[in-house]
N, C-alpha and C positions, 0 to 999 in steps of 0.2 A: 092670247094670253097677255101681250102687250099693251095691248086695246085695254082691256080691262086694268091694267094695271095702272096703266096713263089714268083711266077712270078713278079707279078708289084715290089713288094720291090724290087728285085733285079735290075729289072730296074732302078727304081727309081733311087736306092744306087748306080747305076754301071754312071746313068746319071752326079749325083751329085760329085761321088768320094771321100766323106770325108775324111779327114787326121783324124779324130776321127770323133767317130756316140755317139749324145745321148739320150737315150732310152727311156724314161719314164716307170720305172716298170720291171717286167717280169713274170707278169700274164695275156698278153694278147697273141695271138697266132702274130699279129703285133709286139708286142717285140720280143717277141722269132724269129721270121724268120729275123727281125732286127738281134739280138746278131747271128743266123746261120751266117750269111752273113760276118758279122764283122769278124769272126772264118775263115772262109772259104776264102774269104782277104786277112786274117792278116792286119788288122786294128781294133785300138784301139777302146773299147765302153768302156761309161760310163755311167751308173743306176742310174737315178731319180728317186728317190724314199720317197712318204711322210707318208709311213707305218712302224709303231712300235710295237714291241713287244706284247702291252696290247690292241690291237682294234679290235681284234678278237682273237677268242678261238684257240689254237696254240695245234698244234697234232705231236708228234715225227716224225711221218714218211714224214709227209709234210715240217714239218721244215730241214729233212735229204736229202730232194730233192732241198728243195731252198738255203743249203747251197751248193748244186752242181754247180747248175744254177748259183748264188752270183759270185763261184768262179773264173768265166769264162769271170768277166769285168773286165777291170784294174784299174776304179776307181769310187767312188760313190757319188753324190750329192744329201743332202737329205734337206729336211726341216727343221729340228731344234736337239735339241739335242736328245729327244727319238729317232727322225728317222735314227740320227747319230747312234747313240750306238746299234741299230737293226741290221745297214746294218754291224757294227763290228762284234756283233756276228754272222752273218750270214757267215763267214768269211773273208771279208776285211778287211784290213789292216789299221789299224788306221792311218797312215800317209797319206791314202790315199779317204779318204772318207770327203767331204767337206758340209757346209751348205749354208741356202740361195734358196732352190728350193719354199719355198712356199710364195713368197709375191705381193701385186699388187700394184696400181698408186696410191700410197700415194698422193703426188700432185693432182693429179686430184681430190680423193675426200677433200681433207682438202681446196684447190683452191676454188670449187663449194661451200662448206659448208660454209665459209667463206662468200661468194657472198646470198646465201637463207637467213642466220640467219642477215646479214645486212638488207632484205627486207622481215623480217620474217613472216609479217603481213600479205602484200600479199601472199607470197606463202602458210601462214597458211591457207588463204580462199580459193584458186584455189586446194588446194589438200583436203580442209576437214578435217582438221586434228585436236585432241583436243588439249587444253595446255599445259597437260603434260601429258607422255607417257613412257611408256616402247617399245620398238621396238625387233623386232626377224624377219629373215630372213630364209625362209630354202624352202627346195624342201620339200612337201609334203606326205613323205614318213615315215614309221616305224624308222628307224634309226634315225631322226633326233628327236623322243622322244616330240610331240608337245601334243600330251593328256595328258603328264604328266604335261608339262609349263601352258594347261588350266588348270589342276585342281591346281597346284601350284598358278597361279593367281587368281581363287575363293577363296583357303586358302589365301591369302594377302588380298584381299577386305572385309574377312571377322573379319581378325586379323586388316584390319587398322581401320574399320568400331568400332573400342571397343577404339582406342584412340584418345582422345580428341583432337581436333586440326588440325590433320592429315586426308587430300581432297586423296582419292584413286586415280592415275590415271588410263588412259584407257591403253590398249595393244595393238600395233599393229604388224600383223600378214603377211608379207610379203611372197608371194610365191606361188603354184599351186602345185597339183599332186594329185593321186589316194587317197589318205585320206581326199581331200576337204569334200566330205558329210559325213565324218564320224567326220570329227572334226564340219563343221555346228550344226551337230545334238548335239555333246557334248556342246556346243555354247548354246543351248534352255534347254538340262538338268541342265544346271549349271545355268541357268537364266544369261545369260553373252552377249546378244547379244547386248545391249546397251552401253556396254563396251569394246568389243573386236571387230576390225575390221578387215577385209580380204580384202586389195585391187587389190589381185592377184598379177598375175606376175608384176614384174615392170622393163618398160628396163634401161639398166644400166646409160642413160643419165639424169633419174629422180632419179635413187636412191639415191644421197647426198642430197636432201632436205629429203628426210622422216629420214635419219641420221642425220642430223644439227638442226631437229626440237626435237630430241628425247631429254627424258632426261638421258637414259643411255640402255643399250642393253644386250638382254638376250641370250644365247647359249645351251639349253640344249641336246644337242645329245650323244646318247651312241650306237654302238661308232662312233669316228670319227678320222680320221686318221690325219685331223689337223683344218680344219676351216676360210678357207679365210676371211668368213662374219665378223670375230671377228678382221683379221686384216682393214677391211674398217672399221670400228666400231670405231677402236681406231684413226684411219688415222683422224678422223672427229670431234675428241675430246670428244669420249665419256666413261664413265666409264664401265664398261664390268660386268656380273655374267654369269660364265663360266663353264658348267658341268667338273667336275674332270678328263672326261673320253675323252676328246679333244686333240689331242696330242701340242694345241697349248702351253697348261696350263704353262708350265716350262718355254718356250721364253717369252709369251707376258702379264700373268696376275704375278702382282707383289700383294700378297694377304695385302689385307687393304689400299694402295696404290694408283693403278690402277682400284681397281677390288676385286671379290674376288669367292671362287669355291665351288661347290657345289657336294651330291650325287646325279647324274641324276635319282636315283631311290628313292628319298626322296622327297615328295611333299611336306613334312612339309620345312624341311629345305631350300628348294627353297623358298616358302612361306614368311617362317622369313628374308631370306635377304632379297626381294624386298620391307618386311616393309622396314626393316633397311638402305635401300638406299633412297627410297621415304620418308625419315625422314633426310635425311642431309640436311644441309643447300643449298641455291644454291653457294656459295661459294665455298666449300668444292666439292661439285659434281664438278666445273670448276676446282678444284684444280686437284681432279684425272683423268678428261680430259683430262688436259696439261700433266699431268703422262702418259696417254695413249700416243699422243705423240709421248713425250721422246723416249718412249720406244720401238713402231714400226719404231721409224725414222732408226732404225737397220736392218727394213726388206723393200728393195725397188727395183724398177727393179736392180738400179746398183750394191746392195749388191747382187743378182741374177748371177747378169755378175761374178761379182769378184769373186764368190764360183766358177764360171763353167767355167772363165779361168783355175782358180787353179786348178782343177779337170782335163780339156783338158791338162795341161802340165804336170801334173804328169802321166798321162796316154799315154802320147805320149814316156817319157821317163823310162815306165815300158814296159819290156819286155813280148809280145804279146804272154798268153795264150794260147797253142798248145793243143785243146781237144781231149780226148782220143778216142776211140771206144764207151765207155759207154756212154760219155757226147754225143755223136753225138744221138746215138740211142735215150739219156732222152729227149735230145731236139723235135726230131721227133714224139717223143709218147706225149709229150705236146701239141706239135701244131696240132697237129690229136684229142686231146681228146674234 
């Protein structure tokens, strides 16, 4: 299978002949036979990459390999600033490592959003949706930490349930995967099914109404290397609570502002912001909206381009990487493993 794979790339790359190749990564055996190719050329690569420091457990000998690997592209574009300062320590060269890899069509969701919350009535009916809500998106998996967000939601209904005044809203729970019956079930323990919805996967031309309906959006994954959902979140005007452990935290949650961050391992804590949000006024919630915003309007296809010109020319005017004997061999014993 490797054999062959080594094969099509080269094809590919030989069909295409990039004056620069850009990679995404170099943890897949597709990267790796990518950066071979590029080596073996002499043509420029540059590493996309939206991985930091703190989103997995980091072990000397594997970080002694990936600064091997790092050192063998002439420049890097990453996601934000953790993912910047990663690929520096990994050994690249600060002048030459740029951001801008992680962002999506602002427009299009702020556009669409803009278009449902005008006809919000309607689409409240046709989607079934409550009046006010909490929203979470995520694949269905352990990582994205979603029995912690249910039982942080039970502790909120339970803490807003003690003050006067204060209507709980419901939660909704966007997404599919191998933990669906195991979060159902948690759903019936917590007595939560009345309040918590699952409307599965949803394709991407529906998802700005169930964002423009919400009243602000919750992230708790640990870890996570950055978090798109949180920038459509913001794209849509909505205020964000954001696990700590997100690499987006630093670019896009401005804390008390925007938004504000959490321990993904603290249910309590989670718990108390979602009072403490579902207690501001709606004013206030629109204010950190427009905050949100602000603030993604820095992350968009064109800020994208612009990082990964910048990165394509300084990598075209670095001198092209000559690898040794060992890098050939680490390379090889990668893409085999």
């Amino acid at each position: 299978k490797r054999g062959r794979l080594r094969q099509r790339m080269a094809n590919a790359l030989r069909e295409v002949d990039p004056a620069v190749a850009m990679i995404p990564g170099w943890a897949t055996p597709a990267s790796l036979v990518a950066l071979e190719w590029c080596l073996r050329n002499q043509r420029p690569a540059v590493v996309m990459s939206e991985t930091n420091a703190f989103d997995e457990e980091r072990y000397a000998l594997a970080e002694l390999i990936k600064r091997r690997v790092v050192s063998l592209f002439s420049a890097g574009l990453a996601g934000g600033q953790l993912q910047r300062e990663y690929l520096i320590t990994l050994g690249l060269p600060r002048d030459r490592v740029f951001t801008g890899y992680d962002v999506v069509d602002n427009e299009y969701f702020a556009t669409n959003a803009a278009h449902v919350r005008a006809n919000q009535a309607a689409f409240r009916r046709e989607l079934n949706l409550p009046e006010r809500y909490f929203l979470a998106s995520a694949r269905f998996v352990e990582k994205k930490n979603l029995l912690t967000l249910l039982r942080a939601y039970a502790s909120y209904r339970e803490l807003a349930g003690r003050l006067e005044g204060l209507s709980p809203w419901d939660l909704i729970l966007l997404g599919d995967g191998p933990l669906r019956e195991t979060l159902n079930s948690q759903l019936s323990t917590l007595n939560l099914r009345r309040h918590v919805l699952l409307p599965g996967f949803i394709q991407y031309r529906k998802l700005p109404a169930y964002y423009a309906l919400a009243d602000a959006f919750v992230h708790a994954s640990v870890p996570e290397q950055w978090g798109l959902v949180v920038n459509e979140a913001m794209a849509t005007g909505l205020p964000v609570i954001v696990s700590n452990r997100c690499g987006c935290v630093p670019d896009l949650v401005a804390e008390g502002k925007n938004g504000f961050t959490f321990d993904p391992a603290s249910v309590k804590n989670l718990g108390r912001l979602m009072v403490d949000v579902s207690r501001l006024s709606d004013r206030r919630l629109e204010e950190m909206g427009g905050e949100s915003r602000r603030i993604v309007a820095g992350f968009t296809p064109a800020h994208f381009a612009t990082g990964a010109q910048r990165a394509i020319d300084v990598a075209k005017a670095t001198p092209i990487c000559r690898a040794t004997l060992f890098s050939w061999l680490l390379l090889k014993a990668l893409v085999r493993r």
